[in-house]
C-alpha positions in Angstrom: 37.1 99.0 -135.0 36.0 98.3 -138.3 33.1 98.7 -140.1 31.0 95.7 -140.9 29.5 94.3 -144.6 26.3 95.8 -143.3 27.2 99.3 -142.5 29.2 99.4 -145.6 25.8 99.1 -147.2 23.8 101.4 -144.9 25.6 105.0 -146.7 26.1 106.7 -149.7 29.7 108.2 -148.6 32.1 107.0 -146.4 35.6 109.0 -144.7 38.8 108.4 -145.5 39.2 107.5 -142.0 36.3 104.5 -142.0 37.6 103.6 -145.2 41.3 102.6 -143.7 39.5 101.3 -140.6 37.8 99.1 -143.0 40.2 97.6 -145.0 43.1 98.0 -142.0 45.7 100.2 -143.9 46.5 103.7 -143.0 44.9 106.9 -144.8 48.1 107.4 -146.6 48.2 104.2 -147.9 44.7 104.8 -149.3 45.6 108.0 -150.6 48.5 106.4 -152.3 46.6 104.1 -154.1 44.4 106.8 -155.1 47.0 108.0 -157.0 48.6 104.4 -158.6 44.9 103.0 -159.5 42.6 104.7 -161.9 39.8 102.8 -160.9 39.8 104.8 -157.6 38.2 108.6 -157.8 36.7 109.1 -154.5 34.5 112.5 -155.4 35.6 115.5 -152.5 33.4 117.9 -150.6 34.1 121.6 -150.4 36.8 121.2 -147.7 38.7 119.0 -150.2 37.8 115.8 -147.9 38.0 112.6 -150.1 34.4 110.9 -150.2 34.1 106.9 -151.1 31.2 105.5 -152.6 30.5 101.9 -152.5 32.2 101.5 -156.0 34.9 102.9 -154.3 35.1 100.3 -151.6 34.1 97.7 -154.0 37.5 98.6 -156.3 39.6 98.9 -153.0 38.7 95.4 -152.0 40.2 94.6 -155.1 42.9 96.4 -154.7 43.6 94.8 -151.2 42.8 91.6 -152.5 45.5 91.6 -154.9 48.5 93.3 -152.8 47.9 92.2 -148.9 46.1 89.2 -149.6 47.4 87.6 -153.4 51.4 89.2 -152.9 50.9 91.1 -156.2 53.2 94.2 -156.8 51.0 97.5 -157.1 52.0 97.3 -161.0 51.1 93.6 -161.6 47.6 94.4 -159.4 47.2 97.4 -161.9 47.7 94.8 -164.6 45.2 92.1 -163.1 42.8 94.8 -162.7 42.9 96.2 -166.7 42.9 92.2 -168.1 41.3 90.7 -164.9 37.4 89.8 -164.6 36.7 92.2 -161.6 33.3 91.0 -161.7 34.2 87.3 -160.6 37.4 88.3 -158.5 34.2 90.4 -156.4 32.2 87.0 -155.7 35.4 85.2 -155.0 36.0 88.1 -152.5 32.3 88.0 -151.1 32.7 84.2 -150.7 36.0 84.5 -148.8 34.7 87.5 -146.8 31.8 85.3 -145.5 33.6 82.5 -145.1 36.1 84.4 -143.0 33.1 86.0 -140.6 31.8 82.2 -140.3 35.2 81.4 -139.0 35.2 84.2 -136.4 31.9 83.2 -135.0 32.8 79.5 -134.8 36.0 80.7 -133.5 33.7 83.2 -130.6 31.5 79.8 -130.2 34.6 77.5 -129.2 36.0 80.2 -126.9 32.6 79.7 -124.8 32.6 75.8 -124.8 
């Protein structure tokens, strides 16, 4: 199950485990991408558990974006992200996102026709 737009709003940290939920990908993966993409540096608790902020999952949309979604290698995403506007690459996101939920619940309204 994965977390919604509005309970990635509703916290200040979020798991390793609801962040892979979220974006679909295992917690290796995200771990790996820790390592490959500077913009990532999820802050740890005592136990060494990684914590994600919402500029966290802000920068791994981005980073999802541009490898599951746009077919960019991890170096050419590392390379859109240091010349890239992040800024307007995030509305594009947001737009697609919402477009994407309006499609599910026209999708969920067609079913019960």
């Amino acid at each position: 199950m994965s977390l919604t737009e509005k309970e990635t709003t509703d916290k200040l940290y979020y798991s390793i485990s609801e962040i892979a939920d979220l974006f679909e990908v295992n917690a290796s993966t995200i771990r790996f991408w820790e390592k490959e993409f500077d913009i990532l540096k999820p802050t740890k608790n005592k136990k060494g558990n990684r914590l994600f902020t919402q500029k966290d999952i802000e920068n791994l949309r981005l980073i999802v974006h541009y490898v599951k979604e746009k077919g960019y290698t991890l170096q050419g995403a590392k390379d859109k992200l240091k010349k890239g506007t992040p800024e307007f690459d995030n509305v594009k996101m947001e737009v697609i996102a919402r477009l994407k939920a309006i499609k599910d619940q026209l999708n969920e309204i067609k079913a019960k026709l």
